[in-house]
C-alpha positions in Angstrom: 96.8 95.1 91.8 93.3 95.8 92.0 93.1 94.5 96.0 96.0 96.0 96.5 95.2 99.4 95.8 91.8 98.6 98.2 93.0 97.7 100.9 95.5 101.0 100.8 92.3 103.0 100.6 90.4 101.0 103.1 93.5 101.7 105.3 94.1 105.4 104.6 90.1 105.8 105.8 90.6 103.7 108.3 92.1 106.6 110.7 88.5 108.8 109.6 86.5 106.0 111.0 88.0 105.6 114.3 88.5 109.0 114.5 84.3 108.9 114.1 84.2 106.5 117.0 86.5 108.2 119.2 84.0 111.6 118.8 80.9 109.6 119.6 82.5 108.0 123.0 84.8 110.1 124.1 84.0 113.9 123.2 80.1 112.6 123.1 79.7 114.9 119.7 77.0 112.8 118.3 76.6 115.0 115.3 79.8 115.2 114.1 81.0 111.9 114.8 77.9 110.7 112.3 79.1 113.4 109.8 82.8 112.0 110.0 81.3 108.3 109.8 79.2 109.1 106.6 82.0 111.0 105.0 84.9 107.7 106.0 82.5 105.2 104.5 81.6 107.1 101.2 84.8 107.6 100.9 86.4 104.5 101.2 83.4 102.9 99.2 82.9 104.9 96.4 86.5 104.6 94.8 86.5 100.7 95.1 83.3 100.7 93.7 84.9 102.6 90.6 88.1 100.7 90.4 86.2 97.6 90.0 83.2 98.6 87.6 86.3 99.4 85.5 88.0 96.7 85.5 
């Protein structure tokens, strides 16, 4: 249940990280495209990180 649940949160951030990508090549916003990176990965990581430690 436990990967389960992951890989729905890995997928729901997936659309923030490409979104991140699609800032840095295509609108060349270099600023916010790090700022939406940061905020995709800490947000995907930090809940799995939780889910497991307590388990």
């Amino acid at each position: 249940m436990l990967y389960l649940l992951s890989l729905f949160i890995i997928g729901s951030n997936y659309y923030t990280l490409t979104y991140g990508i699609y800032l840095w090549k295509s609108e060349n916003n270099k600023l916010g495209s790090i700022g939406t990176i940061i905020i995709a990965v800490i947000a995907t990581v930090a809940p799995i990180l939780v889910l497991f430690i307590k388990k």
